[in-house]
C-alpha positions in Angstrom: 0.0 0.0 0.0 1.4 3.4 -1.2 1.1 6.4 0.6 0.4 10.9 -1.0 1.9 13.2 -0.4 0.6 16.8 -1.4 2.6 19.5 -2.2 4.7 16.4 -2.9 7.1 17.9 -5.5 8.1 21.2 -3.1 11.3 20.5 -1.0 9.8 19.6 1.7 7.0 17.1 0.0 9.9 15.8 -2.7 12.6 15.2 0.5 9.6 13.2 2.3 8.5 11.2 -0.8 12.4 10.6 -2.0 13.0 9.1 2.0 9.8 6.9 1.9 11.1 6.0 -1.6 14.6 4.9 -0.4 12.3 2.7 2.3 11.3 0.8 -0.9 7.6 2.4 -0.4 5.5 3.3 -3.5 4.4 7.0 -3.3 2.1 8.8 -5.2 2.3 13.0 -5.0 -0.5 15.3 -5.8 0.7 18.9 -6.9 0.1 22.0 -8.9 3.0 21.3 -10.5 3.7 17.6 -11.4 7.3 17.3 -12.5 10.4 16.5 -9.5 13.7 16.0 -10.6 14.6 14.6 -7.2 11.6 12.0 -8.0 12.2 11.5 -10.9 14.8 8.5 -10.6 12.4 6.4 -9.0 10.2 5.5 -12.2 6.9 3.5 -11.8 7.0 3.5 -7.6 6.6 7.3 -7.9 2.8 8.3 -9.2 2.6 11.8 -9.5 -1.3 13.4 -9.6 -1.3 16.8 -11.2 -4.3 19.2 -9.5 -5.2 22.1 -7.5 -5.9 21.2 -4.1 -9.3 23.6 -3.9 -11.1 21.3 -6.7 -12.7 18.1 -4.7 -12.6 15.9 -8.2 -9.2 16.3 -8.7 -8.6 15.5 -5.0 -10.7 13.0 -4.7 -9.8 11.4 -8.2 -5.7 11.2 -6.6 -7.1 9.4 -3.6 -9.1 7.1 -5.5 -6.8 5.7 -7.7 -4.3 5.5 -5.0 -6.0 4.2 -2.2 -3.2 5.5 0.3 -2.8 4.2 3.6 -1.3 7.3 5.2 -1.9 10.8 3.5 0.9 13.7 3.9 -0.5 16.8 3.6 2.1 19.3 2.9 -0.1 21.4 0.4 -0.9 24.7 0.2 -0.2 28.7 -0.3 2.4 30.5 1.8 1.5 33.4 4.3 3.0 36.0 1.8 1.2 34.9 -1.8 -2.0 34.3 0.9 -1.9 38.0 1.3 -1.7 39.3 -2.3 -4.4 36.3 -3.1 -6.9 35.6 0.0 -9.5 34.2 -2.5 -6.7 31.8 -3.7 -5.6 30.9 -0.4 -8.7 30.1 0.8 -9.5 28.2 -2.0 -6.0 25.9 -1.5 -5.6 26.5 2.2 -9.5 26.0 3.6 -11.4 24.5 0.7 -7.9 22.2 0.4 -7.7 20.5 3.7 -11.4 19.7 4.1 -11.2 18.3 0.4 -8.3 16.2 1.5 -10.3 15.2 5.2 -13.3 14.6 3.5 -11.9 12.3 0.4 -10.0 10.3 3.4 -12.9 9.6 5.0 -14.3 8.7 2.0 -12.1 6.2 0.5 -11.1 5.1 4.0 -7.8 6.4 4.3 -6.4 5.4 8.0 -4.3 8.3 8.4 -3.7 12.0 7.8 -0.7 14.0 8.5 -1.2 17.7 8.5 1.4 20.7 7.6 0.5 23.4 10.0 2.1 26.8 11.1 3.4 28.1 14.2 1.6 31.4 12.5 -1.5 30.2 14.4 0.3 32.0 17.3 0.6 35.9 16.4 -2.0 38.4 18.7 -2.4 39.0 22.4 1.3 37.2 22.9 1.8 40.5 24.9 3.7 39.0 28.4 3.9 35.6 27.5 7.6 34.1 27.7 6.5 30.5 26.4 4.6 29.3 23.9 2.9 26.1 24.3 0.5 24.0 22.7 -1.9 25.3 25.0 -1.2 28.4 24.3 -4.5 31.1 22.6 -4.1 30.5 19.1 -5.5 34.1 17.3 -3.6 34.2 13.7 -2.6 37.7 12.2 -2.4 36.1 8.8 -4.9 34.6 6.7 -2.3 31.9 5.9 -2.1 31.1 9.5 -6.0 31.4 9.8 -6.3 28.5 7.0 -3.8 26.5 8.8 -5.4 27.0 12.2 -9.1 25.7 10.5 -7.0 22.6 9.5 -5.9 21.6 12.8 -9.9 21.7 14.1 -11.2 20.7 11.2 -8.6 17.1 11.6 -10.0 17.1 15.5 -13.4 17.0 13.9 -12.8 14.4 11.9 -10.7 12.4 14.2 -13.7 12.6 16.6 -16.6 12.2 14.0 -14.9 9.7 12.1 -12.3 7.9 13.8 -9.3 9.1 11.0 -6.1 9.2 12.6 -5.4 12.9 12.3 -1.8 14.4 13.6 -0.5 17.7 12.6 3.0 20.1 13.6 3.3 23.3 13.7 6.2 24.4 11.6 8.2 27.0 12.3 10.4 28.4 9.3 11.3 26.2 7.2 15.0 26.4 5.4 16.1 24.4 2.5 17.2 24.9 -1.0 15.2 26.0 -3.7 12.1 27.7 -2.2 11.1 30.4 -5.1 8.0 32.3 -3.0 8.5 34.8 -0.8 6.9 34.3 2.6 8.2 36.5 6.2 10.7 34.0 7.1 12.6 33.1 2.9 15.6 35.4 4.4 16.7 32.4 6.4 17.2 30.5 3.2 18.2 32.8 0.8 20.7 34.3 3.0 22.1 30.9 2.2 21.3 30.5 -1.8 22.5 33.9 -3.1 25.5 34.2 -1.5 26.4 30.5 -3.1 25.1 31.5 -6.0 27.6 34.6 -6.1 25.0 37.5 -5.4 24.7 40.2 -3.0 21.4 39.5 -0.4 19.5 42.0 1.8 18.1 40.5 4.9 14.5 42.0 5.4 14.7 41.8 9.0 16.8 43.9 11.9 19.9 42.0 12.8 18.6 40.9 16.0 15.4 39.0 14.6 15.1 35.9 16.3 13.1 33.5 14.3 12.4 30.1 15.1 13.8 27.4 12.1 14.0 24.1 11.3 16.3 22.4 8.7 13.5 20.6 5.7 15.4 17.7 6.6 14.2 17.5 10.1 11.0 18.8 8.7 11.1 15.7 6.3 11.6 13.4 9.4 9.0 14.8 11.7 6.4 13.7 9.8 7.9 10.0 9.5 8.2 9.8 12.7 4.7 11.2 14.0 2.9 9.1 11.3 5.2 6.0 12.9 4.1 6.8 16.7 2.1 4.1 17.9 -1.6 6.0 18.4 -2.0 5.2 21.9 0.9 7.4 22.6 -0.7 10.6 20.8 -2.5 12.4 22.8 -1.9 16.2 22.0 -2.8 15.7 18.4 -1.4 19.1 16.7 2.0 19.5 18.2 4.8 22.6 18.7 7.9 22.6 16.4 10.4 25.0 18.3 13.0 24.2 15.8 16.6 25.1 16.0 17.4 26.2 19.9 18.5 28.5 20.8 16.8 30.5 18.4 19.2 32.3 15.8 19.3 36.1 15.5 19.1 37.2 11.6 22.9 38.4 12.6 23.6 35.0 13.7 22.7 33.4 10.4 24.7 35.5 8.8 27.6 35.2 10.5 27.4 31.1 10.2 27.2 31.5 6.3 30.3 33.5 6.5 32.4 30.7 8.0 31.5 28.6 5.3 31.3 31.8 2.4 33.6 33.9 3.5 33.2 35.9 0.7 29.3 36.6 0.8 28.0 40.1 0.6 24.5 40.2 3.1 23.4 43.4 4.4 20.0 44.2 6.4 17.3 46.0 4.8 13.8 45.5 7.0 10.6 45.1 5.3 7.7 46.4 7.7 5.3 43.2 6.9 8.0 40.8 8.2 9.1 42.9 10.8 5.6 43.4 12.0 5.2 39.7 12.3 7.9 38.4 13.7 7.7 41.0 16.3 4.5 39.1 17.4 7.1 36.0 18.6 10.2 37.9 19.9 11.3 37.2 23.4 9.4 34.0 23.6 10.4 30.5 24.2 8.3 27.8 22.2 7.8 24.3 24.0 8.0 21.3 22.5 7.6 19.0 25.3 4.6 16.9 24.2 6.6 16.0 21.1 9.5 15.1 22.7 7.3 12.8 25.0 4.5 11.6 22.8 7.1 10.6 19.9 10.7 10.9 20.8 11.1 14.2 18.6 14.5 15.8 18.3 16.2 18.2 16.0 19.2 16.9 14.8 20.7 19.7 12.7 22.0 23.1 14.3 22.3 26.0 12.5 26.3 25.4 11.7 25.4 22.3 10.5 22.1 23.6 8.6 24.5 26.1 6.4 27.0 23.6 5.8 24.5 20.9 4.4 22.4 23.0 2.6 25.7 24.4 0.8 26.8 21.0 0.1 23.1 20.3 -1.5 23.5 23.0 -3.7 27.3 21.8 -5.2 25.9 18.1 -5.1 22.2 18.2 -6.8 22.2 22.0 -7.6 19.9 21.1 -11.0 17.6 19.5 -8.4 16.7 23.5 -7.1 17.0 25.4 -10.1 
């Protein structure tokens, strides 16, 4: 029995598919756009569905024919394009996880893993110092709005319908590749350009700390939440802190100068991202029910973040053209 993965040709999607892959696994990946070069390789075990994640048919059509035992659902618009395009975001973002609940249920899928957002987080943070997954969740974005529907909307149908529904909250996520802006692409592309020989403003002050995790460790959280045995999951939609401690903006860039000396990054703040991650500075996120429910554990620091994704671009760089 295979298992989808949405947003299954992005960098994170393509580095989950390519590890189940290399498991022997047969993966199917539903996507707006179909083609993966890091996929690619893997001939007939790799289905890819081509569709927009706001039309039920196509949706509904991928699970069919694939009849998935676990569903990934990495999907969706970022909180940057969600702004220039609410109507789209809702589409992809609302309309997209309900479509992907609802075809589970459907076509008795046993299992859904969901992509959420630490975004969920953002007002009336005022005097907090930690960040829990109790903590209010009232989203500042519509991108973390869609994302914070999602994680409900998989309690629903966990209760209503006995799917096995689990979910993380991401916090940034850095890896090679990304093309769409969102508030938090300066952590990777602080990385890319200087590799790629050009100059790079940072649109946050240097002493923006924002939380990060590695796609690699992203990649892996969702293997190992979708391998925890049920009875251990209890908190359902679970905190991501990410790298610890947190890494300043300044920080970053003085990491990517060990390993490119030669870079050229300057600072240049862009209100909308400053505005935002202002909402999370000074705070500490937990991660405790992770680390007890499944044994989570970041295994890449920010050191060893720059140096691997600099040695993915020289050894696959046509992989993130």
């Amino acid at each position: 029995m295979m298992d989808l993965v949405t947003g299954g040709t992005g960098f994170i999607g393509s580095t989950l598919a390519k590890t189940l892959l290399d498991q022997g696994k047969a993966i199917a990946t539903f996507d707006i756009k179909p083609n993966s070069p890091v996929l690619e390789p893997y001939g007939k075990r790799w289905i890819p569905f081509q569709g927009n994640l706001g039309n039920m048919g196509e949706v509904f059509t991928a699970i069919q024919a694939c009849k998935p035992k676990t569903i990934f659902h990495l999907g969706g618009m970022l909180s940057i394009p969600s702004e220039q395009n609410p109507q789209a975001s809702f589409s992809t973002n609302v309309v997209g996880i309900y479509n992907v609940l609802e075809g589970a249920r459907l076509f008795e899928v046993e299992q859904v893993l969901f992509a959420s957002t630490n975004g969920t987080y953002s007002h009336d943070l005022e005097g907090l110092t930690v960040i829990d997954d109790r903590t209010l969740q009232r989203p500042f974005t519509l991108y973390g709005c869609g994302k914070l529907f999602g994680e409900l909307l998989g309690r629903y149908y966990s209760r209503r319908y006995g799917i096995d529904f689990r979910s993380v909250r991401l916090p940034a996520i850095v890896g090679p590749g990304a093309k769409t802006k969102n508030v938090s692409i300066y952590n990777a592309w602080a990385i890319e350009k200087p590799f790629l020989g050009e100059p790079y403003e940072i649109f946050v002050t240097p002493e923006t700390a924002a939380p990060i995790l590695y796609f690699k460790d992203a990649a892996r959280a969702f293997l190992d939440l979708s391998r925890a045995p049920l009875d251990e999951i209890k908190t359902i939609n679970y905190n991501l802190a990410g790298i610890h401690p947190i890494p300043t903006a300044m920080d970053l860039k003085n990491a990517v100068l060990r390993f490119l000396p030669h870079a050229k990054i300057s600072f240049n703040p862009d209100d909308l991202a400053m505005a935002f991650q202002k909402m999370h500075q000074g705070v500490r996120w937990d991660e405790t029910p992770a680390v007890k429910e499944w044994n989570w554990k970041v295994h890449f620091s920010l050191e060893r973040m720059v140096e691997d994704f600099i040695n993915e671009l020289k050894e696959h760089f046509s992989w993130y053209l």
